[in-house]
C-alpha positions as a Python dict, from the first residue, in 0.01 Angstrom:
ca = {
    (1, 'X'): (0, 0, 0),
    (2, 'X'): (233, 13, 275),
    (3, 'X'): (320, -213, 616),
    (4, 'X'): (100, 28, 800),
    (5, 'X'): (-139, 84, 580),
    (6, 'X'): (-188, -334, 552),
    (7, 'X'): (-167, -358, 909),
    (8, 'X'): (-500, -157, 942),
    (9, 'X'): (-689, -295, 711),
    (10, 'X'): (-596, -654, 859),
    (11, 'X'): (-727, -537, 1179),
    (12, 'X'): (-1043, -423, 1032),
    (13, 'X'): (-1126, -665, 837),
    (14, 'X'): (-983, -998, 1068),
    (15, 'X'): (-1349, -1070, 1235),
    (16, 'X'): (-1522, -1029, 855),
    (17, 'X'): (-1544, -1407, 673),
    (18, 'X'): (-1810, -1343, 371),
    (19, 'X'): (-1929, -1649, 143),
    (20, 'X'): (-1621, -1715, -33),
    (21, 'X'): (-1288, -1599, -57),
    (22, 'X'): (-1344, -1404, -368),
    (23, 'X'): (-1593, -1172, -209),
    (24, 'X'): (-1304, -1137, 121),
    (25, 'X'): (-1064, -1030, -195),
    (26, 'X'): (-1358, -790, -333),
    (27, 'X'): (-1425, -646, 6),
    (28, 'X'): (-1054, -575, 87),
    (29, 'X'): (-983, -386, -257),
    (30, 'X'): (-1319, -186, -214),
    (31, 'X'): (-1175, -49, 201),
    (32, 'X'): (-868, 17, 19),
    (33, 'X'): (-1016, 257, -278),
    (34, 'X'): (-1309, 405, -6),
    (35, 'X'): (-1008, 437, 223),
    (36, 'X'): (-777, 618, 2),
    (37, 'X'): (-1038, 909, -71),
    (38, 'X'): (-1245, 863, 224),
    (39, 'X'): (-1562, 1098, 189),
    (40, 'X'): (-1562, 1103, -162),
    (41, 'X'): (-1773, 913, -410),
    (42, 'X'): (-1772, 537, -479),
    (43, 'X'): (-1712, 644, -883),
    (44, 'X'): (-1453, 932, -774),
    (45, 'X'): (-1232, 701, -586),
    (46, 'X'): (-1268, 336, -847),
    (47, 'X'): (-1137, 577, -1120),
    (48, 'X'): (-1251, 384, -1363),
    (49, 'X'): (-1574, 253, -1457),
    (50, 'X'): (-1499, -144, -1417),
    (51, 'X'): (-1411, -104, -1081),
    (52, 'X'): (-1673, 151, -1027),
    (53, 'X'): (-1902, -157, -1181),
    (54, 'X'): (-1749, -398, -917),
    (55, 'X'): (-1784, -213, -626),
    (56, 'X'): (-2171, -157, -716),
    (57, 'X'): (-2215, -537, -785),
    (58, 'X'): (-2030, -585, -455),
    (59, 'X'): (-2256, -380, -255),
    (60, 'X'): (-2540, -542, -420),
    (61, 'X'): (-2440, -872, -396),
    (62, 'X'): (-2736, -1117, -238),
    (63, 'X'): (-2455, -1285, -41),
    (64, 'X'): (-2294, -973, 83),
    (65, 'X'): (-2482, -797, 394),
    (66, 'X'): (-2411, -462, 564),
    (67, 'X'): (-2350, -670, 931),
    (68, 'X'): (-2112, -936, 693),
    (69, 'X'): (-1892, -612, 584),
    (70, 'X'): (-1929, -452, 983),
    (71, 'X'): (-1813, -779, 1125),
    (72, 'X'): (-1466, -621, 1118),
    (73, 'X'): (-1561, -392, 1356),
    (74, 'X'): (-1767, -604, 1630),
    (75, 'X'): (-1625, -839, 1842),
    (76, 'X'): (-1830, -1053, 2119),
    (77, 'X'): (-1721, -1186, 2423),
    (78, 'X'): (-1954, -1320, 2710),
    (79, 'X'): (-1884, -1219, 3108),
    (80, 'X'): (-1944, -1375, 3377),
    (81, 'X'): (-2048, -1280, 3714),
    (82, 'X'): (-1778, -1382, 4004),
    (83, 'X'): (-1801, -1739, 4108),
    (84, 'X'): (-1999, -1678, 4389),
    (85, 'X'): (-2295, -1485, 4234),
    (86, 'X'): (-2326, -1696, 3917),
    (87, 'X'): (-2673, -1833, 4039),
    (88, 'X'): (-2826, -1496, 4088),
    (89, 'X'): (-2664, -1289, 3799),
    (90, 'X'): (-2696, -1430, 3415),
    (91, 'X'): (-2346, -1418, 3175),
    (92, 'X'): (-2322, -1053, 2963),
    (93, 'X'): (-2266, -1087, 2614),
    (94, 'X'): (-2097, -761, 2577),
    (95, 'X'): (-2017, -629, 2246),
    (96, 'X'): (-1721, -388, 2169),
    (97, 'X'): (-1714, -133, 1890),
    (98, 'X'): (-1385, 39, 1843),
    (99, 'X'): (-1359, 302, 1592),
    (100, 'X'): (-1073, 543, 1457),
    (101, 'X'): (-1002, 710, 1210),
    (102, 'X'): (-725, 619, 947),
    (103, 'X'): (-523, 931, 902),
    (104, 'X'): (-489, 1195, 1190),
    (105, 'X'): (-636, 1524, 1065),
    (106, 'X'): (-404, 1823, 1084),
    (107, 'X'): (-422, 2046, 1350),
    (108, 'X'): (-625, 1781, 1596),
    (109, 'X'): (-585, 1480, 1732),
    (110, 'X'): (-746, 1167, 1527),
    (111, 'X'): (-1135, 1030, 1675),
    (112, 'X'): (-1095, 732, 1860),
    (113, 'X'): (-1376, 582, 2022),
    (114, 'X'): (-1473, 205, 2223),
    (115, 'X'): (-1854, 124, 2277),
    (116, 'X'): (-1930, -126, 2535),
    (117, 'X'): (-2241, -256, 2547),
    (118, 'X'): (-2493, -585, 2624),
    (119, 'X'): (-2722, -489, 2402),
    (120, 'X'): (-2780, -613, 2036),
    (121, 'X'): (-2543, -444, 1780),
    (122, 'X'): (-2628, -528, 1400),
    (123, 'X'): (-2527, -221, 1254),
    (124, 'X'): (-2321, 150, 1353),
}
């Protein structure tokens, strides 16, 4: 994998802390094979049937949940009104989704997309 390549995946995965650091080591080797075929199938891109295996058991995992693995992507921060209006107007949790996609597509510019919102966010 290279600099850039390692640089993404930190990013993506720096807000996601799962049970133990064996499942953070598990989750970062599944992005990696999803990532390197993205679209195709989980058995296509774990060429092999152990990993294929692992990635299953992964996803299946009791200790593993859909908003543990999306964690990468949300990231919380609370607002507050201006000094003045803090007794009328309640602190926002906001919640910011940013999304893009890993390689640029040829012949377009890559998606890139933020999400702003105060509303509950457990899954995309």
């Amino acid at each position: 994998m290279d600099e850039e390549a390692d640089a993404w995946f930190d990013r993506e995965l720096a807000g996601c802390s799962l049970a133990d650091e064996r499942l953070n080591k598990r989750l970062r080797k599944v992005v990696a094979q999803i990532g390197s075929a993205m679209g195709e199938s989980i058995p296509l891109v774990c060429q092999d049937w152990a990993n294929t295996k692992a990635a299953y058991r992964f996803f299946s995992n009791d200790r593993v949940s859909e908003a543990d693995i999306l964690a990468g992507h949300f990231q919380s921060t609370v607002s507050l009104p201006p000094i003045g209006k803090q007794k009328r107007y309640p602190a926002l949790t906001l919640t910011v989704i940013h999304a893009e996609e890993r390689v640029t597509p040829k012949k377009r510019k890559k998606v890139e997309w933020k999400l702003i919102t105060d509303l509950p966010v457990s899954s995309l």
